[in-house]
N, C-alpha and C positions, 0 to 999 in steps of 0.2 A: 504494500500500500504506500503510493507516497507521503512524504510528512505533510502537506497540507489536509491531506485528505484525512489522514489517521488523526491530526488536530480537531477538522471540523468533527468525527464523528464524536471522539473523546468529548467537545463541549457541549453537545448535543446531550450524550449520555449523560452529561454532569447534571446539564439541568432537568432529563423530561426522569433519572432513578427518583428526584425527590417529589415530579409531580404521581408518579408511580404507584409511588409506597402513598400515598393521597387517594389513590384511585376515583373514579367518576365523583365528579361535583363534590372532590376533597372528603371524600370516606373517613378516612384515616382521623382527619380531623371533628366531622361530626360522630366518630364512634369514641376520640376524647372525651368530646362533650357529653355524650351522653353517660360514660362510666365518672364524670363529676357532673354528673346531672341531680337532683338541682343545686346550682351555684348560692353559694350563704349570703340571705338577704334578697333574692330575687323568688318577690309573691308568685303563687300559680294564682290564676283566677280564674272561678268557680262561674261559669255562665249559665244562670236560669231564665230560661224562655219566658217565665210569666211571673207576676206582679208578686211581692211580698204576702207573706199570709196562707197561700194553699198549700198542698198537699207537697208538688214538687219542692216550693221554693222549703219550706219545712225541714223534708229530706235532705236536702243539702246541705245545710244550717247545722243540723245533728253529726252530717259526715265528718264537716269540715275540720273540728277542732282534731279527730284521730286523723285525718290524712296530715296533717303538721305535724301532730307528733308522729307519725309514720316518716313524713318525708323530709323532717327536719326545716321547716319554711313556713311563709302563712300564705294560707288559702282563705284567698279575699271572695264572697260569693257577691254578685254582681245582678243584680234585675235587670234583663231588658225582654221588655211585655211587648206584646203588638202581634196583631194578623195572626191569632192562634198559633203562638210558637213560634214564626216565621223568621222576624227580625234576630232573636236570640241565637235563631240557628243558620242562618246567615251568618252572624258576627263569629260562632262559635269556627265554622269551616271555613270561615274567611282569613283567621289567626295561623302564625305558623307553626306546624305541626315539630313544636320542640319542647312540649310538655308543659310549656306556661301559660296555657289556656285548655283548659278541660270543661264538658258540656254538663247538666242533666237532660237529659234526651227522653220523652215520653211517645210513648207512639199510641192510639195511635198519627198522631200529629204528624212527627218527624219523620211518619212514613208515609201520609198522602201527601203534603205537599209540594213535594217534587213530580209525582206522576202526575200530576193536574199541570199539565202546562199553562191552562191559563193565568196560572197564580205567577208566574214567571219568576219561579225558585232560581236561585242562581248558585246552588249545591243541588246533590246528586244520591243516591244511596253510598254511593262508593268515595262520595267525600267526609263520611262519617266513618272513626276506627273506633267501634263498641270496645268499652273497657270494662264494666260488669253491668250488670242489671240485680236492683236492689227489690221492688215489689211486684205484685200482680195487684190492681185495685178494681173489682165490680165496679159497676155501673148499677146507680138506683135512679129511681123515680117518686118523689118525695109532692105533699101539695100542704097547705097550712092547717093547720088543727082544727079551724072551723070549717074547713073548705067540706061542699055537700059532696064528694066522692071519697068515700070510704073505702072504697077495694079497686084493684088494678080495672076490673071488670067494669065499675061506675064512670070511672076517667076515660075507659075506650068506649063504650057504648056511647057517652057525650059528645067524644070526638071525634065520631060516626054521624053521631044526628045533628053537630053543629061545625061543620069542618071548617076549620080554619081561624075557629072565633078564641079555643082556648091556649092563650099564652105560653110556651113553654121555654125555659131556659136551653143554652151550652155556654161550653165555656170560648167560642169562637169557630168559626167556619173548619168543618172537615175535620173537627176535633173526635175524639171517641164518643164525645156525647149526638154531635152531629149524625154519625152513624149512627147510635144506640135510635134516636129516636126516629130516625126514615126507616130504622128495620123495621120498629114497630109499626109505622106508618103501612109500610109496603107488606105486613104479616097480618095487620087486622081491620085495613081500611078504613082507619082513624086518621082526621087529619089533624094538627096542631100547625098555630101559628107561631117558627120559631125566631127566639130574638137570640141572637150572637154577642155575646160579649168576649172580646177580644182581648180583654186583660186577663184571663183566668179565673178560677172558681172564687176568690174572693169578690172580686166584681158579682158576678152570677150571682154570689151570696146574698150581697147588699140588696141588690134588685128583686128577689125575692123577698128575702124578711119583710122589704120596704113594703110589697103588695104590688109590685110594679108587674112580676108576669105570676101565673096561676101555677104553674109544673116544674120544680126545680126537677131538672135530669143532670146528673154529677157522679162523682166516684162518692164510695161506700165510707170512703176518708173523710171528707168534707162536711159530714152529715152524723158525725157520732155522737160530737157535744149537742148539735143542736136536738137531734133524740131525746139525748137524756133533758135537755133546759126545756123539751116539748114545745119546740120551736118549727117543728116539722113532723108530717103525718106520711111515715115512709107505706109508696103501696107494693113493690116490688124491687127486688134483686136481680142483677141478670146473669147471677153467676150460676156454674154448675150446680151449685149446691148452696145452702144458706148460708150466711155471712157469722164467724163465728163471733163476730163483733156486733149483729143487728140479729139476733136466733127468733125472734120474734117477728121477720118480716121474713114473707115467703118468697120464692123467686119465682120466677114469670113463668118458667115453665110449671111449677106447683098448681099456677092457676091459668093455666093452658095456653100461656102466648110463648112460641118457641124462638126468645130472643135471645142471644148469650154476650156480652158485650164487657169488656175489663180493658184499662191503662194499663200499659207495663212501663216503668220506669230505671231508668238507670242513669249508665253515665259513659261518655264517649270524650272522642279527640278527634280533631281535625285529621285525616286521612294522610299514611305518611310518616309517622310516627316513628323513630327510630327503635329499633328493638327494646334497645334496653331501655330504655325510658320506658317504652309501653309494660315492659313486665316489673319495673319498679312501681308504676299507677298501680296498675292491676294488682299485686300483691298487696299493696296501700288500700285499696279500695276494698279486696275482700276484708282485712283485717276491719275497715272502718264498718263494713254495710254487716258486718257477722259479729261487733262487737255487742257485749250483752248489754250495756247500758244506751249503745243506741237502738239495738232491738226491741228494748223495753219499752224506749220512748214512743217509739215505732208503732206496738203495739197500742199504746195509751192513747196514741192517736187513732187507730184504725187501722194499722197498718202494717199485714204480716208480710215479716221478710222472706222475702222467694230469691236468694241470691242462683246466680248463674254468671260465670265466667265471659271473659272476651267473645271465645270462641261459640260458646250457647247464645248468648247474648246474642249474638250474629246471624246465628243457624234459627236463634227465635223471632230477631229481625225479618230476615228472607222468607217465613213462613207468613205471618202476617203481611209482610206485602203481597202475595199471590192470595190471599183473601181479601183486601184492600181494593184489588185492581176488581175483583169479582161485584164488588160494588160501588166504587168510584160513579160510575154510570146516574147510579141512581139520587146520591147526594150531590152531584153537581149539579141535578135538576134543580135543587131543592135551595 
């Protein structure tokens, strides 16, 4: 080789060995980062899709304090409400997937509104990396103490022979309540008029108590103090089976409307994630969502924990959107 040539390649080598040992878009370097992941002094923050007070924002609130002590840093939990979920989960998949922005993720929200193109989501299924899943929450159908329907059966017969005049709540378009109540619609030929409240079940809350719509439709969460303050006259469950928090109220199919409808809740990352970061969350997160004193709280609110993994999480995700798209069709009329 001559000496020019053996020169050019030797500085060639010099410089592309150290982009090398870097590999694609500096590896080397983001697998530093992440085995000192997280850096002392820099917050995670905790992003909930909907308004202080409900069920998610709750959840979160309980996590936070063990995922600091798990991950040595503070986790700042963050409200941003709006378009059932949408805004939060925007900002959550729009953050960089470097462990300093982690989601609560409820579906089923976080799983229609991407396949609705007209809501013109600008994430995706696969811009969301499930990290665990903390509950499973029924769906009930609740009306006020004095209200003259007394049984599931009173409420649809009414909203059969007067379609569209009695009021009912969700907690925002294409939310799980949204569905919950077009199935009933499209299972008993009851119509209700629904009103959307886009900030979440405390919204929903206020507006019922107020007297403002006639049918609270909500998770089994939401509705346990107000049970016991008899602030609410629950007339069905739509879970498999009765709610071991509400044993006194039956579920739809007991009184023959075959509706089944539940939130599942967890928690995700922007898509992307580096490994180890993701299985430091995740082992964070089982420890926080399986601790006993947050499970107790948990409980005391209505709320049994059903922990599942990234991976479940995920395989539970993709399940529900292939029922999701089965009736998309029909809540987008609505």
């Amino acid at each position: 080789m001559r000496p020019r040539a053996f020169l050019a390649v030797t500085a060639a080598l010099a410089i592309s060995l150290p982009l090398a040992a870097c590999g694609p878009n500096g590896s080397a370097s983001s697998a530093g980062d992440a085995r000192n992941w997280p850096r002392k002094g820099k917050p995670i923050e905790l992003v909930v899709s909907f308004a202080p007070g409900g069920a998610v924002d709750t959840a979160a609130r309980l996590v936070a304090p063990i995922l600091e002590k798990e991950l040595g840093t503070n986790v700042e939990v963050v409200n941003k409400p709006g378009a059932g979920g949408q805004i939060g989960y925007t900002a959550l998949t729009s953050a960089k997937p470097d462990g300093y922005t982690i989601g609560a993720t409820g579906s089923p929200s976080v799983v229609v509104s991407p396949l609705d193109k007209s809501r013109g989501a600008k994430y995706t299924r696969e811009s969301f990396q499930p990290l665990g899943m903390q509950v499973i929450d029924p769906a009930v159908v609740g009306v006020a103490p004095d209200s003259p329907y007394h049984t599931l059966g009173d409420l649809i017969a009414a909203a059969k022979t007067t379609p569209g005049k009695i009021t009912a709540s969700t907690t925002g378009l294409q939310t799980g309540e949204h569905f919950a109540a077009v199935d009933i619609e499209q299972k008993t030929g009851g119509k209700f008029a629904l009103v959307h409240f886009s900030e979440g079940a405390s919204q929903a809350i206020a507006a019922f108590l107020g007297g403002h719509v006639q049918v609270y439709v909500g998770s089994a969460s939401d509705v346990t103090d107000l049970v016991k303050q008899k602030k609410i006259k629950l007339l069905g469950v739509m879970g498999e089976e009765r709610s071991e928090f509400l044993p006194d109220t039956p579920t739809f199919k007991e009184q023959g409307v075959d509706v089944i409808s539940a939130t599942a809740r967890g928690y995700s990352a922007p898509a992307g994630l580096p490994a180890e970061v993701a299985a430091k969350l995740e082992a964070a997160l089982k420890k926080a969502i399986e601790d006993p004193a947050v499970a107790s709280k948990m409980k005391a609110l209505g709320l049994q924990t059903s922990y599942l993994s990234g991976v479940d999480y995920k395989t539970f995700w993709s399940e529900q959107e292939e029922t999701v798209k089965a009736v998309l069709p029909l809540v987008i009329e609505k």
